[in-house]
C-alpha positions as CSV (number, residue, x, y, z in Angstrom):
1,X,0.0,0.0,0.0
2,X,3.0,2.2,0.8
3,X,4.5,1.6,-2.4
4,X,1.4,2.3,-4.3
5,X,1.1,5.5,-2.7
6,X,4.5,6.6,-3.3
7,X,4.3,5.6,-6.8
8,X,1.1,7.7,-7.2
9,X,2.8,10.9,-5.3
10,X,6.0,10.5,-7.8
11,X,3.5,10.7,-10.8
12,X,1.7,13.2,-9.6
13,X,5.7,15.2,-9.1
14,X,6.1,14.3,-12.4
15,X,2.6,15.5,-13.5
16,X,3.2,18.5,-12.0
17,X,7.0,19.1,-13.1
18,X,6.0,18.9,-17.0
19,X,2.7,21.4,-16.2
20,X,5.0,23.9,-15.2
21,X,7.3,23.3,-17.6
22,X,4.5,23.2,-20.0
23,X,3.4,26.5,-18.5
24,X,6.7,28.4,-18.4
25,X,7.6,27.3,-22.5
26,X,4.3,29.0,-23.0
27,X,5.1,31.9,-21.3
28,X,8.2,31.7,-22.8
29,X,6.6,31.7,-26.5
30,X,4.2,34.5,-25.5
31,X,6.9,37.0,-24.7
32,X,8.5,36.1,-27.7
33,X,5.3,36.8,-29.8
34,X,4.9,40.3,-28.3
35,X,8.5,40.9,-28.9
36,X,8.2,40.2,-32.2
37,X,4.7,42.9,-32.4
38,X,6.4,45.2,-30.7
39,X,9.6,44.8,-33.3
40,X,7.3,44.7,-36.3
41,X,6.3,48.3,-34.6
42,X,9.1,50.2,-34.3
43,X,11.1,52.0,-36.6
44,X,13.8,49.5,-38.3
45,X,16.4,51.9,-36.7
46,X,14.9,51.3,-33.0
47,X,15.0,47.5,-34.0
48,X,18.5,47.4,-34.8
49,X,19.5,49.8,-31.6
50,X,18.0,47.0,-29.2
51,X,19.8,44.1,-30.9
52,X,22.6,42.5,-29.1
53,X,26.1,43.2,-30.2
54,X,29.4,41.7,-30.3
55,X,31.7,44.8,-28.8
56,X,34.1,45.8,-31.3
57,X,36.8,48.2,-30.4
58,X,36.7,51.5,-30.4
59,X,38.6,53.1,-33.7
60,X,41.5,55.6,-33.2
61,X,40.5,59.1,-34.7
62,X,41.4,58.9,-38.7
63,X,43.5,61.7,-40.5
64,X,42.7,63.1,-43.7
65,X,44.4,60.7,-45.4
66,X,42.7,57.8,-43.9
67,X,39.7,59.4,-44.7
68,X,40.6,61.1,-48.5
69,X,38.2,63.8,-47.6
70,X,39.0,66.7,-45.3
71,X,37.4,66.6,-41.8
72,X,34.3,68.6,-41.7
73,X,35.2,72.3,-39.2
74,X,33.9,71.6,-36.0
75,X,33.2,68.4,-36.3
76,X,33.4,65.9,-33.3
77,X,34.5,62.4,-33.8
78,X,33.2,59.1,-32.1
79,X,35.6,56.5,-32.3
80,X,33.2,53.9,-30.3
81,X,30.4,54.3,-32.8
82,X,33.0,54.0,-35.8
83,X,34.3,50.9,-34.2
84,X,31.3,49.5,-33.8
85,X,29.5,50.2,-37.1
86,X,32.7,49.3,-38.9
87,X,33.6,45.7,-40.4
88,X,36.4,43.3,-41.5
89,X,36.1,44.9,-44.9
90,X,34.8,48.5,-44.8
91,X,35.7,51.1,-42.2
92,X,33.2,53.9,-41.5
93,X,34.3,57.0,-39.2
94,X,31.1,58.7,-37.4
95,X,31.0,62.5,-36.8
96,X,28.8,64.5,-35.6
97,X,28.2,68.7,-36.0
98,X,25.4,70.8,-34.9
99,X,25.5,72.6,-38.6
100,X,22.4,71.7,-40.3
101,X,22.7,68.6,-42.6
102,X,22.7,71.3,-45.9
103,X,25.8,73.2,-44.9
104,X,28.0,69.9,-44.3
105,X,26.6,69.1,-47.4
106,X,27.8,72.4,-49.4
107,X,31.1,71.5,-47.7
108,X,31.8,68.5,-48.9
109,X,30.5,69.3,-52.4
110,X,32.7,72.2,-52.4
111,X,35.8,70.1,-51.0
112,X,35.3,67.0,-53.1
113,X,33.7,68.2,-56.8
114,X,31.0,66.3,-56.5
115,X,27.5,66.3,-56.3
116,X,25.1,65.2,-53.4
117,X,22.3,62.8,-54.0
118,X,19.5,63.4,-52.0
119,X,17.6,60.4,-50.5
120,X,15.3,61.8,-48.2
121,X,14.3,64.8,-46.3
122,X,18.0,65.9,-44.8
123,X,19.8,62.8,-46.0
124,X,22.4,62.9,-48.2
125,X,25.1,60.8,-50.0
126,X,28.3,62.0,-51.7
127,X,29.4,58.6,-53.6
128,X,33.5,59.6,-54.4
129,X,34.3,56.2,-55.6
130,X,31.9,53.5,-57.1
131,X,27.7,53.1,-57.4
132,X,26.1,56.0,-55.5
133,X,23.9,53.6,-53.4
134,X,26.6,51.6,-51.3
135,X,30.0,53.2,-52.7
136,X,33.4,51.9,-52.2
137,X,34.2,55.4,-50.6
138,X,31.7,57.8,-49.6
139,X,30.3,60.4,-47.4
140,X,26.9,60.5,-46.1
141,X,25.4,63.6,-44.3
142,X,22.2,62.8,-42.5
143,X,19.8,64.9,-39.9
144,X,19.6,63.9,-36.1
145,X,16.3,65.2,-35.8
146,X,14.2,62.3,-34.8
147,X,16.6,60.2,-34.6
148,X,16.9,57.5,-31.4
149,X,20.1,56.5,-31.9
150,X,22.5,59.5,-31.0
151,X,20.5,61.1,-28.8
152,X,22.0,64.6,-27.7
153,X,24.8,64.5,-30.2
154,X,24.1,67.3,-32.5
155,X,21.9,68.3,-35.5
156,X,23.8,66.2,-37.8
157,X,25.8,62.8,-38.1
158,X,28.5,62.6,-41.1
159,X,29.8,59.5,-42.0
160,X,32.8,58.8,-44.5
161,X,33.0,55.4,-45.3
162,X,35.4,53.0,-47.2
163,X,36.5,49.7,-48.1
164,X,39.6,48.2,-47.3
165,X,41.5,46.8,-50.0
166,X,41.6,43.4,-49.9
């Protein structure tokens, strides 16, 4: 009779043990699902801020030469960003100015003899070497304004960008 009974508490452990394992995987997918809504919500640029990242180091501030364009007056350089935005094969050096996006823009075009190609509202691309849409060396002038990922860094973020040769 003993045995029986402690047979029938075990299963009822048991029982009990794959509920709430039953009950937390569902939880578990349920979070997931709203995680996903609330993804399929945002902005692809909030999306991409909350990912997880590998750290990558921080990249030393570039000369002029690194950069083949001059540095933009004023302009202050974040060598965390540009380390992690960078990759094996293309480096990309992140500025930022409080100039409005069209000055930087009259800069460059100035500096470089080339024109910008406007992509949107304040966003800009100078393409110096190869297609205009991802070029092998560029520089792209973009407005802060409404923008979640530098918060408090300026009215505009300047990128130069470049891929190492292989």
């Amino acid at each position: 009779m003993i045995k029986h009974a402690l047979i029938a508490a075990a299963v009822l452990a048991v029982a009990d043990g794959a509920r709430a394992q039953a009950q937390k995987a569902q939880e578990q997918e349920q979070e997931q699902e709203q995680e996903q809504v609330q993804e399929q919500e945002q902005s692809p640029a909030e999306a991409r801020s909350k990912r997880p990242r590998a750290p990558r180091a921080s990249l030393p501030r570039p000369t002029e030469a690194d950069l083949g364009v001059p540095v933009y007056p004023g302009a202050r350089y974040d060598g965390d960003v540009s380390g992690g935005m960078s990759q094996p094969d293309h480096t990309i050096w992140i500025f930022f100015s409080d100039d409005a996006p069209a000055k930087v823009v009259a800069f460059y075009e100035k500096k470089t003899g080339k024109k910008a190609s406007e992509w949107d509202k304040d966003k800009y691309m100078i393409a110096l070497k190869g297609a205009s849409v991802i070029p092998e060396h560029g520089v792209t002038v973009e407005t802060l304004a409404g923008n979640p990922l530098f918060p408090g860094k300026g009215k505009t973020v300047l990128t130069v960008s470049r891929t190492r040769p292989p």
